[in-house]
C-alpha positions as CSV (number, residue, x, y, z in Angstrom):
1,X,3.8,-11.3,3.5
2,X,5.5,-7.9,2.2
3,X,6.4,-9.8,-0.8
4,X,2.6,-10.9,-1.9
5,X,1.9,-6.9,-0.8
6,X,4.5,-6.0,-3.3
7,X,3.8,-7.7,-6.0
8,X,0.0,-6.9,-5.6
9,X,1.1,-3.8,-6.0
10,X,3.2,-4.1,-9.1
11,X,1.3,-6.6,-11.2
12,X,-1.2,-4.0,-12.3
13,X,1.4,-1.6,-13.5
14,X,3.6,-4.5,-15.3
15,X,-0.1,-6.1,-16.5
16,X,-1.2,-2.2,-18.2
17,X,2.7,-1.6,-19.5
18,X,2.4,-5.5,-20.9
19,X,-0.8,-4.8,-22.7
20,X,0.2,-1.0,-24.0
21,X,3.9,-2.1,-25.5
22,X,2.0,-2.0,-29.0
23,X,1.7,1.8,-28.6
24,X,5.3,2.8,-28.2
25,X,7.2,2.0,-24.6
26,X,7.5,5.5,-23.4
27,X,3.6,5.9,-23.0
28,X,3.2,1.8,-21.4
29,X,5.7,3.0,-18.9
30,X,4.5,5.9,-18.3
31,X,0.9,3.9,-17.9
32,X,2.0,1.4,-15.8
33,X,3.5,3.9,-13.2
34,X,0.4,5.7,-13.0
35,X,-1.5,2.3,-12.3
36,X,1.4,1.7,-9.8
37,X,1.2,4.8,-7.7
38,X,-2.2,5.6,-7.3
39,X,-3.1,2.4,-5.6
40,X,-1.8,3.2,-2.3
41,X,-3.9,6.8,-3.3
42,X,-6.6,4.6,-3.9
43,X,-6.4,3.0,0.1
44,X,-6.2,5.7,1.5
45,X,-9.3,7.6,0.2
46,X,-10.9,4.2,0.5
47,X,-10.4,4.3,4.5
48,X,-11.3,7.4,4.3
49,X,-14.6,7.2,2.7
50,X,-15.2,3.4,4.8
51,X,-13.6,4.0,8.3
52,X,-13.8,0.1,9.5
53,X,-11.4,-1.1,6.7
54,X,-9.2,2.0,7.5
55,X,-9.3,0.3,11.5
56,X,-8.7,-3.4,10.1
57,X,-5.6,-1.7,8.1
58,X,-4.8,-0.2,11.3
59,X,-5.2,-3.3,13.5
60,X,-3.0,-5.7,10.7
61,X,-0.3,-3.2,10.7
62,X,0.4,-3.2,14.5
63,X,0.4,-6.6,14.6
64,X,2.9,-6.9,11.9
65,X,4.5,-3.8,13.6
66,X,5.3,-5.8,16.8
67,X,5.9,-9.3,15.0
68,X,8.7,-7.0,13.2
69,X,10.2,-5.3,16.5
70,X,9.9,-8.8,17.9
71,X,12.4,-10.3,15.2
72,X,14.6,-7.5,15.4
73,X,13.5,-5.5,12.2
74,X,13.4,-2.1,13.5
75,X,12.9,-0.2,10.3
76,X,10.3,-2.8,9.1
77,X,8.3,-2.4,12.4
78,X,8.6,1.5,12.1
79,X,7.3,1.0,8.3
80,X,4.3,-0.8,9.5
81,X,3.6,1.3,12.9
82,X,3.4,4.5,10.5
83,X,1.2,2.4,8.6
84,X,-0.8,2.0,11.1
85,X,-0.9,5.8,12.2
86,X,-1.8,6.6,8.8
87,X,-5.0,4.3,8.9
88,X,-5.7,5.8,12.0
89,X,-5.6,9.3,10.8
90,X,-7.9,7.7,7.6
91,X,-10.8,7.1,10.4
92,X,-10.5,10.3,12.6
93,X,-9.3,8.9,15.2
94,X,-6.8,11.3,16.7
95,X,-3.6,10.7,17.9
């Protein structure tokens, strides 16, 4: 599952740095790593703006938190659990 997240986020970037090569790489790079990082920017002031998804982000992350810790992946399951905070924080909902 953090593969298809991954690549989600990627193929945007790669799709807008594909479609600007024409103009010179330097500014379809520079394009696609724009497109790249604001879409976690984009989240964010999404579950900001619409609390529930920020609580369904919340709610997938914990589970994916534990099944991580379950398997042994301690970083992983930190990764997702501060995930998971994050969304929380998106809401309100204080820690």
């Amino acid at each position: 599952m953090l593969i298809a997240l991954c690549l989600a986020g990627l193929v945007p970037g790669v799709a807008t740095a594909w479609l600007l090569r024409g103009r010179g790489w330097p500014l379809a790079v520079a394009a696609g790593l724009g497109v790249t990082l604001s879409l976690p920017l984009a989240l964010v002031l999404t579950m900001v703006l619409f609390p529930p998804l920020g609580v369904a982000v919340a709610v997938g992350s914990l589970l994916a938190a534990l099944h991580a810790y379950d398997d042994g992946r301690v970083w992983i399951g930190t990764a997702w659990a501060a995930t998971a905070c994050l969304a929380l924080t998106c809401t309100g909902v204080a820690l």
